[in-house]
C-alpha positions as MATLAB code, in Angstrom:
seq = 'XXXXXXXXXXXXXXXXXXXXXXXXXXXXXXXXXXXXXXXXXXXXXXXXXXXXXXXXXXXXXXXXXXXXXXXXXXXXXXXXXXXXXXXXXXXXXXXXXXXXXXXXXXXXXXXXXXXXXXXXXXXXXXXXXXXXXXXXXXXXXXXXXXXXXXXXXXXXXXXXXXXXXXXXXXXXXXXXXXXXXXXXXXXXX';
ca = [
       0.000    0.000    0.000;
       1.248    3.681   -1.038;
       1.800    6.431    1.585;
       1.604    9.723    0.863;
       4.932   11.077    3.198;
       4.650   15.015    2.413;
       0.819   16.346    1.946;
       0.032   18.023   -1.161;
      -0.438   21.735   -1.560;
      -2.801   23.441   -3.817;
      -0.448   26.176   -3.418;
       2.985   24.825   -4.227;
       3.125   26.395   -7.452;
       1.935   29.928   -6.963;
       4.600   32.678   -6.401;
       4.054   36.555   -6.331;
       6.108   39.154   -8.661;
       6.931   42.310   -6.424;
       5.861   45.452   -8.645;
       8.721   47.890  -10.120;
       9.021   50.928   -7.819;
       7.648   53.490  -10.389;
       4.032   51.254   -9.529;
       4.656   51.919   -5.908;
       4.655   54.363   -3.419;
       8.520   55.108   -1.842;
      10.082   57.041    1.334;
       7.001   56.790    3.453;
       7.938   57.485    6.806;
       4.653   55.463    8.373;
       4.030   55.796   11.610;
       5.099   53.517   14.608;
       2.499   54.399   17.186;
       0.471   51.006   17.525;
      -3.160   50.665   17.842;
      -5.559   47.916   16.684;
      -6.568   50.074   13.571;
      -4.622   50.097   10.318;
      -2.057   53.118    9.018;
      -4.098   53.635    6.230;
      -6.889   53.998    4.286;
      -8.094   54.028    0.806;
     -10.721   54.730   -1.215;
     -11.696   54.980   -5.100;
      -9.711   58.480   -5.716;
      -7.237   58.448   -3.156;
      -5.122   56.387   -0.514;
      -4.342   57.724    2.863;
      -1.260   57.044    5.123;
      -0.500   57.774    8.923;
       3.127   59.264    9.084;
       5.549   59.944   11.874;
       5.266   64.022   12.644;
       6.440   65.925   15.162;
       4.597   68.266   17.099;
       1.182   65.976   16.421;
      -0.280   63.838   14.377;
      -0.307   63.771   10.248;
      -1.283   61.748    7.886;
      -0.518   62.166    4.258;
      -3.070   61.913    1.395;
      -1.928   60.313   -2.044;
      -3.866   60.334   -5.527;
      -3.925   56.911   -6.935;
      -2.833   57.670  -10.325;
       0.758   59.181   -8.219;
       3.035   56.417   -7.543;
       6.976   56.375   -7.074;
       8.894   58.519   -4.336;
       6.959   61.098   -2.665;
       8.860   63.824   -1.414;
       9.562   64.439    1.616;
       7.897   68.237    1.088;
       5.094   66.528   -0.044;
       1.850   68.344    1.825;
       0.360   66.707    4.868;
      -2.875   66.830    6.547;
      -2.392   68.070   10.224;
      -4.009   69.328   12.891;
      -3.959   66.853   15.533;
      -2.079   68.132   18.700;
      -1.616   63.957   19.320;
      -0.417   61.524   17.137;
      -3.334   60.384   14.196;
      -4.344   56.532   15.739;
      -7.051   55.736   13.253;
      -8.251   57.139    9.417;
     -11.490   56.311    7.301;
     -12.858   57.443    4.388;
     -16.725   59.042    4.501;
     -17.808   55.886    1.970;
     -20.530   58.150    0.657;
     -18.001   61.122   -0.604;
     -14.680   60.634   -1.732;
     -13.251   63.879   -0.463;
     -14.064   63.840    3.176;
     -11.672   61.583    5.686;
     -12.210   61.523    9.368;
      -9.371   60.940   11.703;
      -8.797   60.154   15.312;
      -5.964   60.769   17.747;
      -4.555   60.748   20.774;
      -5.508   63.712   22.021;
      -9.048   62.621   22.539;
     -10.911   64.527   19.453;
     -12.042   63.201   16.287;
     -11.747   65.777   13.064;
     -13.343   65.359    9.536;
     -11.341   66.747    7.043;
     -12.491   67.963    3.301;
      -9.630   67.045    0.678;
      -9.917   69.026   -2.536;
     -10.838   67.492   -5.549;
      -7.088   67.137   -7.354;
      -5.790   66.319   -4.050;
      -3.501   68.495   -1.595;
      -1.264   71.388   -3.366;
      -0.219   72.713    0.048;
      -0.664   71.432    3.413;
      -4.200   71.136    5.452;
      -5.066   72.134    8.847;
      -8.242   72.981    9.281;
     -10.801   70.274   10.037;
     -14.490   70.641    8.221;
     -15.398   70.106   12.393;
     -13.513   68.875   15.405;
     -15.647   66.587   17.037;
     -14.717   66.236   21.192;
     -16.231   63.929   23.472;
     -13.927   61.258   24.762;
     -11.604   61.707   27.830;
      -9.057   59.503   26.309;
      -7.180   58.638   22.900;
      -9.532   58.018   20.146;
      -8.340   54.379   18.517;
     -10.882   53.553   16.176;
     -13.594   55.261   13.872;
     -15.761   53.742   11.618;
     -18.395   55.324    9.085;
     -21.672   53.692    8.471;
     -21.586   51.902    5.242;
     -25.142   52.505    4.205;
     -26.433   55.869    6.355;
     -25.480   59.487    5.391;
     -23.008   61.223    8.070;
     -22.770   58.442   10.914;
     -19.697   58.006   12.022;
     -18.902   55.862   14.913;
     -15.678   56.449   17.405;
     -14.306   54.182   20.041;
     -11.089   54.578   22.491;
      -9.961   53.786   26.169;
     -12.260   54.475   29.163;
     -12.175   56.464   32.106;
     -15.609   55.271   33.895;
     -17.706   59.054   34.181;
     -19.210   60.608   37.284;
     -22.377   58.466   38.622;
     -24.230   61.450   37.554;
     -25.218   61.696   33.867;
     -24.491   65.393   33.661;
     -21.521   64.918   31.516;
     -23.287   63.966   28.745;
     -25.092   67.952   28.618;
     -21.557   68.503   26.882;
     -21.760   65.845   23.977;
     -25.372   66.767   22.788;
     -24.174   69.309   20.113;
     -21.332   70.219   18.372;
     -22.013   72.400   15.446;
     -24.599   70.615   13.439;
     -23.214   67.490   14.314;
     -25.274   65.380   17.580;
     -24.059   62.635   19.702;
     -26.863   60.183   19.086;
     -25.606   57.349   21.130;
     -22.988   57.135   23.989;
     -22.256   53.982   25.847;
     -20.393   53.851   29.131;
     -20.893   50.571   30.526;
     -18.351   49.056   28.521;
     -14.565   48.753   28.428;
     -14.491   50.649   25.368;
     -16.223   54.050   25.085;
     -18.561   54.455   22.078;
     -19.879   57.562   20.473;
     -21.963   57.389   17.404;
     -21.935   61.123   15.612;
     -24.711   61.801   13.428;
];
């Protein structure tokens, strides 16, 4: 009777081709601050990166159709006074990003429609409701202007006053807060 020794792969026979470096992007300094969110983000225009910065957080934003070494000149998207943690794209308009950081706000950000010619650092709105670092944010896939934020927990007062503060900013309402959990939650709508 035959036995098999080694098991066979379906995937013994597939190998990858890296891409030249004109088809990719070069001298990225991406950032090393870790979270459980990924450094970037892209959607059907553009593709956006978290980068080391000092004095607070950046992230750089990249047309798709740009490839090769960016320069090191090349215009960020700051205004974070903490490093950028988390980045997604609004999935209902290409040119609106939202970003969170550790310095405990959230900021949605308007990117032109050819991209960034100089450097961006004033949010659409700054949206400010958690006590600590903001690690992940989230837009609804299906519904208009929801955008979800989660990030470390400091348990409030027993007193719901604190929430007085999170009803409005701008035209923007917190619609949902949850504090009983590990994770903080706020839902902007």
């Amino acid at each position: 009777m035959f036995r098999r020794v080694v098991r066979a792969s379906k995937f013994r026979h597939v190998f990858g081709q890296a891409l030249k470096n004109d088809q990719c992007y070069d001298d990225i300094r991406v950032s090393r601050v870790t979270w459980d969110s990924s450094f970037c983000a892209v959607n059907p225009k553009f593709v956006a990166i978290i980068i080391e910065a000092s004095g607070g957080g950046a992230f750089l934003v990249l047309p798709l159709h740009k490839s090769g070494r960016i320069d090191k000149a090349y215009p960020t998207v700051c205004g974070h006074t903490g490093p950028v943690l988390d980045i997604d794209w609004c999935p209902h308009n290409d040119q609106v990003i939202a970003s969170g950081s550790e310095d405990c706000t959230v900021m949605v950000w308007q990117i032109p429609e050819n991209g960034l010619v100089t450097g961006l650092s004033e949010p659409v709105v700054v949206l400010e409701g958690h006590s600590k670092r903001v690690g992940i944010i989230t837009w609804h896939p299906t519904a208009r202007n929801v955008l979800l934020s989660a990030g470390e927990w400091r348990p409030p007062p027993r007193n719901m006053s604190w929430l007085d503060g999170l009803c409005e900013v701008d035209i923007l309402h917190v619609i949902y807060s949850s504090g009983s959990a590990s994770v903080p939650l706020l839902l902007w709508l």
